[in-house]
C-alpha positions as CSV (number, residue, x, y, z in Angstrom):
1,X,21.8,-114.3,33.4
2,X,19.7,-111.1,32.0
3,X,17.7,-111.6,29.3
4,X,18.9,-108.4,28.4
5,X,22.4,-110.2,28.1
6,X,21.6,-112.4,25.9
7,X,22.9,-111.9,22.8
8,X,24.5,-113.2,19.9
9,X,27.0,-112.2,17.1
10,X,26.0,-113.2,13.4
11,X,28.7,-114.2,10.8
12,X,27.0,-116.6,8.9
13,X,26.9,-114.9,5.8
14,X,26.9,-111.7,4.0
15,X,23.9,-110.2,1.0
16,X,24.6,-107.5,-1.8
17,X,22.1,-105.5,-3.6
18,X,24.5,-106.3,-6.5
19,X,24.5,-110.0,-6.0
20,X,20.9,-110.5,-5.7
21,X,18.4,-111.6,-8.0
22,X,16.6,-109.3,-10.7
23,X,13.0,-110.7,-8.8
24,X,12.6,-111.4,-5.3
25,X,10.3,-114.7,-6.0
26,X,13.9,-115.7,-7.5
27,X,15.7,-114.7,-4.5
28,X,13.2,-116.1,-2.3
29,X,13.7,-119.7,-4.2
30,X,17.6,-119.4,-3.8
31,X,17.1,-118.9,0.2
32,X,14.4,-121.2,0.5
33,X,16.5,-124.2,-1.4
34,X,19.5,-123.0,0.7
35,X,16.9,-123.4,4.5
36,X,15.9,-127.1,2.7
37,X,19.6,-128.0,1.9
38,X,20.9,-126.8,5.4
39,X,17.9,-129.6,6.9
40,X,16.5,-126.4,9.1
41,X,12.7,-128.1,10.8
42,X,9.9,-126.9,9.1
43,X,11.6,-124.3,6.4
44,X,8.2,-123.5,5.0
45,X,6.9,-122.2,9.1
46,X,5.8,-118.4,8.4
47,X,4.2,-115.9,10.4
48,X,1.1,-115.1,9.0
49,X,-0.1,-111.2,10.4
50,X,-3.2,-110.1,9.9
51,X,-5.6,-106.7,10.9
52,X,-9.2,-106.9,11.7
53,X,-12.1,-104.4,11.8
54,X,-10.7,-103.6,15.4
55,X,-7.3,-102.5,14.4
56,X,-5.6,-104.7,16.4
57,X,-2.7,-107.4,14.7
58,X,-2.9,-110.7,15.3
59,X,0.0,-113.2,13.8
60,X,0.3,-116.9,13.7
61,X,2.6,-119.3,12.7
62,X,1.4,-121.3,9.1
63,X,2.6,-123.4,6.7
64,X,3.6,-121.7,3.2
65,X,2.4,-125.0,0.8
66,X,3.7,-123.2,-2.4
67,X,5.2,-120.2,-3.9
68,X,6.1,-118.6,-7.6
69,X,5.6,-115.2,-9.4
70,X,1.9,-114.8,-8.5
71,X,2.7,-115.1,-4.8
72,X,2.6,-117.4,-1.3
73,X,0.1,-119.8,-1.1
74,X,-1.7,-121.3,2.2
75,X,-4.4,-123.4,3.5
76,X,-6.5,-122.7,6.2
77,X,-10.3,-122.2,7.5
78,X,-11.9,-119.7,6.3
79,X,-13.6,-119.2,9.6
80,X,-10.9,-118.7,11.4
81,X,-10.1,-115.7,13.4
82,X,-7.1,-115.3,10.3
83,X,-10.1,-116.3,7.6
84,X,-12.0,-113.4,9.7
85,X,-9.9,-111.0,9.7
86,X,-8.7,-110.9,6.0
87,X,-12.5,-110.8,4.6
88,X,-12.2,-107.7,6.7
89,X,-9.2,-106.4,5.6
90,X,-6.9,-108.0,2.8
91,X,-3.3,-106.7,3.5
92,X,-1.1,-109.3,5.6
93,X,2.3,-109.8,5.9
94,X,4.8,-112.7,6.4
95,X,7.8,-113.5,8.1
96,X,10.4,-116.9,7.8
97,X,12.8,-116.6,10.0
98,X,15.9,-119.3,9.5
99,X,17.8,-119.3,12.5
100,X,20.5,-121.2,11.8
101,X,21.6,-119.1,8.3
102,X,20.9,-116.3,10.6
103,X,17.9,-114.7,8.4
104,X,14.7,-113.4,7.8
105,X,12.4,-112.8,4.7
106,X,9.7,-110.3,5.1
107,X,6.6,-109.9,3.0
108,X,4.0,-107.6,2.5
109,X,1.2,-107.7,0.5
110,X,-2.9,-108.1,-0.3
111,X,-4.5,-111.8,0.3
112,X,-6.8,-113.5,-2.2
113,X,-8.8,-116.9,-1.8
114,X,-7.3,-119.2,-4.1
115,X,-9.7,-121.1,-6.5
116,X,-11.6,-124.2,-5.4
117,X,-10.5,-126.3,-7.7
118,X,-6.8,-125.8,-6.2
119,X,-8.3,-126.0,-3.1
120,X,-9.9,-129.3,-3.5
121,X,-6.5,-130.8,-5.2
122,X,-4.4,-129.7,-1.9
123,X,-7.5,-131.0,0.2
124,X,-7.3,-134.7,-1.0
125,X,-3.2,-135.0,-0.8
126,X,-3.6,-133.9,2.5
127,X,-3.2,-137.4,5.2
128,X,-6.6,-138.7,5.6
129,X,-7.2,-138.2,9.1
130,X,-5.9,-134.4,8.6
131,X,-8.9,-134.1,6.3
132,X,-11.2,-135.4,9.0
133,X,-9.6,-133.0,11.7
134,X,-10.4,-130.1,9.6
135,X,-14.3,-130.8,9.1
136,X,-14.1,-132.0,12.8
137,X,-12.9,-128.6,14.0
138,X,-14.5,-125.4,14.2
139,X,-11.3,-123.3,14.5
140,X,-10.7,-120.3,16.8
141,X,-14.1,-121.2,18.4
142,X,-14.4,-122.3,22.5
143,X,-14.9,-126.0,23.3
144,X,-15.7,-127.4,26.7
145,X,-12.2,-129.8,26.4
146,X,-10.3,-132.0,25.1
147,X,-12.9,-134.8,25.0
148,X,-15.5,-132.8,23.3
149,X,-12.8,-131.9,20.5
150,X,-12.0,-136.1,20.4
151,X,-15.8,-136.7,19.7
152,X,-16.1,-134.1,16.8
153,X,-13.4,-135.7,15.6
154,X,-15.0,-139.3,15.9
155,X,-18.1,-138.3,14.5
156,X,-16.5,-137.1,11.5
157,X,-14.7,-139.9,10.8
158,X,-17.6,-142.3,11.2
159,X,-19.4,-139.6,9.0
160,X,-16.9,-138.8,5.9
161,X,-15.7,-142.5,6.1
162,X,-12.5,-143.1,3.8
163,X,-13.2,-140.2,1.0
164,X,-13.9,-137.3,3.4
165,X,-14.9,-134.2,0.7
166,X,-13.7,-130.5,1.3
167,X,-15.6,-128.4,3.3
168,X,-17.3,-125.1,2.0
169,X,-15.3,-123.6,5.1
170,X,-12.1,-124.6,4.2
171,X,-9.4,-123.6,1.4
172,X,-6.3,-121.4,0.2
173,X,-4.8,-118.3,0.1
174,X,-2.3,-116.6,-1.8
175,X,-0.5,-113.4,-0.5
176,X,0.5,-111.1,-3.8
177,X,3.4,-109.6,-2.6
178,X,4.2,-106.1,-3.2
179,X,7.3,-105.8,-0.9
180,X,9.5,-108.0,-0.1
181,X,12.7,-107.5,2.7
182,X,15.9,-109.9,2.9
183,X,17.4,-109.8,6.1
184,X,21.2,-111.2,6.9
185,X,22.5,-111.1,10.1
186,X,26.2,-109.4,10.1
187,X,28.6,-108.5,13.0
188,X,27.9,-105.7,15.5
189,X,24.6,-105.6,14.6
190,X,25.6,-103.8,11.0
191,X,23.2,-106.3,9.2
192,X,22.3,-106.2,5.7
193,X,19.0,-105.5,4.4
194,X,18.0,-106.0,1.0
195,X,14.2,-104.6,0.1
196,X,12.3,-104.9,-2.8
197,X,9.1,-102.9,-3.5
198,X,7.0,-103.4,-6.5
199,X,6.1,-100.6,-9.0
200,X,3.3,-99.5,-10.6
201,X,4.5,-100.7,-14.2
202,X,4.9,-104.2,-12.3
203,X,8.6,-103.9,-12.1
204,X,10.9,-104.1,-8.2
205,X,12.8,-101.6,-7.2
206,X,15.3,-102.7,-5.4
207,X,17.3,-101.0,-2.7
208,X,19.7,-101.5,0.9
209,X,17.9,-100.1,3.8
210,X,19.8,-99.1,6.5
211,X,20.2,-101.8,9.9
């Protein structure tokens, strides 16, 4: 078979600017419960897309580790290529896709560091050996192999012991959206798009957009 023939006809469900919600962070919550309920793996996997200096995108797949009016929050090292790129440039954008309800959220919007005191909270609920692993591991950066990576790993550990402390390096972000797009897969490709753009008096517009 092509690849080109491969192909798929949605009829999952339908979406209404009537029916929507007021806010998107409302919407969002409705879908999101709905992707938990329907036991989807990993309903809070996003693609995180960033720009750097060189005008070139670069996206990744992240964990969203909380959400509400003020925006999406993440955790992350700083010195990542993604930590990088948005001290470079703070617009981003993020995508869920939920394959089996057959849609997509898409979100726009500037990135902030969170504070360090949420950052230290999330750090110490985090399993103990995923605290090590993130001291251990200089992200983005070459190693020789896997053995080298094992060692950082077993240095830290013998290091940071039982009570391993945040590093400077690592911490949160939080995307404040400013445009939001709900995407419902519909038969012959007629699908429904529901976008949300925020104002300047802080209110959303909201408004179909065309498949």
């Amino acid at each position: 078979m092509s690849i080109a023939d491969l192909r798929k006809e949605y009829s999952h469900a339908s979406l209404s600017e009537t029916d929507v919600c007021p806010h998107p962070i409302d919407q969002f919550k409705l879908w999101f419960e709905e992707a938990v309920k329907a036991a989807i793996p990993e309903p809070n996997a996003m693609s995180l897309a960033t720009v750097g200096n060189d005008g070139r995108p670069s996206s990744r797949i992240v964990l969203v580790k909380g959400f509400d009016h003020e925006g999406f929050t993440w955790y992350t090292n700083y010195a990542s290529r993604k930590g990088r790129e948005l001290q470079a440039n703070q617009h981003a954008a993020l995508l869920f896709h939920w394959v089996e309800l057959e849609r997509q959220v898409r979100i726009e919007g500037l990135v902030e560091q969170v504070s360090e005191q949420d950052s230290d909270t999330y750090f110490e609920s985090r399993p103990h050996r995923s605290r090590i692993g993130a001291i251990a591991s200089a992200q983005s950066e070459k190693i020789a192999g896997r053995e080298e990576l094992e060692a950082r790993f077993d240095r830290a550990l013998r290091q940071h012991g039982e009570a391993p402390q945040r590093p400077a390096h690592w911490g949160g972000y939080r995307l404040r959206p400013s445009y939001l797009e709900f995407w419902q897969g519909r038969q012959s490709r007629l699908h429904d798009r529901i976008a949300y753009a925020l104002e300047a008096d802080g209110t959303w517009r909201r408004e179909r957009l065309q498949p």
